[in-house]
C-alpha positions, -999 to 999 in steps of 0.1 A, spaced: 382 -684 -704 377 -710 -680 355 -707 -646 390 -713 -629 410 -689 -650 384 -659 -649 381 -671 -604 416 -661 -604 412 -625 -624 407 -595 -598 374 -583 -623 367 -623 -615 364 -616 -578 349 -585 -584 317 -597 -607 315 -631 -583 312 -606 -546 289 -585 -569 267 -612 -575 264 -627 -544 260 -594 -529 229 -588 -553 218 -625 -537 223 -610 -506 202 -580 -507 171 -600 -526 173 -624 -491 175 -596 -465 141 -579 -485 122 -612 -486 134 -617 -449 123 -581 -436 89 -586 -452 85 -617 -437 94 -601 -397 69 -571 -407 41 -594 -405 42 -591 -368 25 -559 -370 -1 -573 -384 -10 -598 -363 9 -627 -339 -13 -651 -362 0 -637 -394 43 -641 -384 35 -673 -368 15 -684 -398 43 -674 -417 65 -693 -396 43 -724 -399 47 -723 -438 86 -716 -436 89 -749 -415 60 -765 -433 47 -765 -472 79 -740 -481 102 -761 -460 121 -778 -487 125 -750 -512 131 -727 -484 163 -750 -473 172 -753 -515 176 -714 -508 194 -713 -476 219 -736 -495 223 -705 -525 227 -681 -498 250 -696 -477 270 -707 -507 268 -665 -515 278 -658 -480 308 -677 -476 320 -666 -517 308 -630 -507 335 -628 -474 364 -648 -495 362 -626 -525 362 -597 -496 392 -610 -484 412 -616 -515 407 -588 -527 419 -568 -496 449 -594 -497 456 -582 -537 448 -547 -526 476 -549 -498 504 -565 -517 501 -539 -546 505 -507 -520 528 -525 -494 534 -493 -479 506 -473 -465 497 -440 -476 522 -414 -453 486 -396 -454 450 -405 -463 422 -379 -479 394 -396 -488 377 -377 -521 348 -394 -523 346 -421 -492 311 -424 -475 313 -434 -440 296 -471 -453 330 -476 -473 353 -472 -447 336 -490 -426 326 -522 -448 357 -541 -432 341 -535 -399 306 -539 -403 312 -571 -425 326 -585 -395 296 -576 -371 271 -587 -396 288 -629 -397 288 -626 -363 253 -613 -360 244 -635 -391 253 -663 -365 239 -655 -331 206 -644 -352 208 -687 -365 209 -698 -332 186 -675 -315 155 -680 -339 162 -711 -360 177 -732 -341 163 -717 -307 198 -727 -292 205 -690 -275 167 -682 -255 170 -650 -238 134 -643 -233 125 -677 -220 106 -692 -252 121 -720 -261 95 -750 -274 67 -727 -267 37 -736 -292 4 -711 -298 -31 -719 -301 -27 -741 -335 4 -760 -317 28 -739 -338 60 -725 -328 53 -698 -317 74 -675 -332 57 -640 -321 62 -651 -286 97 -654 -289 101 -623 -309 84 -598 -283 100 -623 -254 136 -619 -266 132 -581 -276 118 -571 -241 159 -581 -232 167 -547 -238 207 -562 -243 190 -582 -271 176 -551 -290 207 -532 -287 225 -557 -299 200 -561 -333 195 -522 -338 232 -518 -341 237 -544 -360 209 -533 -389 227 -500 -387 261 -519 -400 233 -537 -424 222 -504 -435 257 -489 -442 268 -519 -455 243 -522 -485 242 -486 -486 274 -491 -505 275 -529 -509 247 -521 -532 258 -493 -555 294 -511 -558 277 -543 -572 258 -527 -595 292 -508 -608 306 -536 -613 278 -557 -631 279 -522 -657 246 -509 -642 254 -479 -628 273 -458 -648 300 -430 -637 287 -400 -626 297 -365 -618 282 -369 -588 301 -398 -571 280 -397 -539 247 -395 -553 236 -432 -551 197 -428 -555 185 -464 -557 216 -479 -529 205 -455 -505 165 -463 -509 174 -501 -507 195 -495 -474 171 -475 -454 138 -498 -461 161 -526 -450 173 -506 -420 143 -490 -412 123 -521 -419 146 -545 -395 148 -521 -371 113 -514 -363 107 -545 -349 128 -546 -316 115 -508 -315 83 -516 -313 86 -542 -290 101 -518 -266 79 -492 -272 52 -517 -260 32 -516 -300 42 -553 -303 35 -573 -268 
């Protein structure tokens, strides 16, 4: 089969939002890790920072190119498949009883659309430094660095800006909670079960991310990072 003629099968669309799901949740890891320096030390994030724009810079745009390529085939597969969902049930159930629904699975649509726009704003806020709502912008630190951590705790003392980022890694959270188990179904990983909702590993992967992400605007308003 051809990479055309299995694009157009619905298993096609399936195993390609899979995989670029799986792409998704190895980025949002590395990228958590990388904020969590900043209870280490403001030299550590900025340092980390430094490299990102520095020694890594190059390999680090080769793998912004992957995972906006993921990105953009994650949301079109989303949408075709909703579109191939719709036209083979053009009439709505008269009533809906979910069996096995988690509250992440009915609201994927949803939270998939908070998360491009918060995958956005988040662009412009700390990589390009175009939205500044703690007053930071071109700031350096000791080394003449950007200084990252100053931005951070700047823009998180905006308690509009937190709210806006805790919420959002709660859609992140439900959204890989089942994001994640549904890509491994499809890839053949996880295997059917008697117990349908019992999704061991996808529920570990979504609250570390959650919990991980959200601890930094939460300890910036708690006054631990300042």
């Amino acid at each position: 089969m051809s990479p055309i003629a299995f694009y157009r099968t619905t298993i096609g669309k399936k195993i390609i939002m899979g995989v670029t799901g799986l792409i998704g949740i190895g980025f949002v890891i590395l990228h958590m890790a990388g904020n969590l320096q900043a209870f280490a030390s403001p030299a550590k994030l900025n340092a980390y920072g430094a490299a990102l724009h520095g020694p890594l810079g190059e390999v680090l745009w080769l793998l912004r190119a992957v995972l906006i390529v993921a990105v953009v085939l994650h949301v079109l597969m989303a949408y075709q498949l909703t579109r191939i969902s719709a036209k083979a049930r053009p009439v709505d159930y008269t009533r809906r009883e979910p069996q096995v629904a988690t509250l992440s699975s009915r609201t994927m649509k949803w939270g998939g659309v908070l998360l491009l726009i918060f995958i956005v704003v988040h662009i412009l806020h700390f990589t390009t430094e175009t939205i500044d709502p703690g007053g930071w912008r071109g700031m350096s630190d000791s080394h003449g660095h950007r200084d990252v951590y100053g931005n951070l705790v700047a823009s998180f003392r905006v308690w509009w800006v937190s709210a806006f980022y805790i919420i959002a890694m709660l859609a992140l959270g439900l959204h890989l909670y089942h994001g994640a188990w549904s890509s491994l179904r499809t890839l053949g990983y996880a295997k059917p079960s008697g117990h349908p909702l019992k999704r061991t590993i996808a529920l570990g992967v979504a609250v570390v991310v959650w919990l991980g992400f959200t601890l930094v605007p939460v300890g910036v308003l708690a006054g631990i990072l300042r």
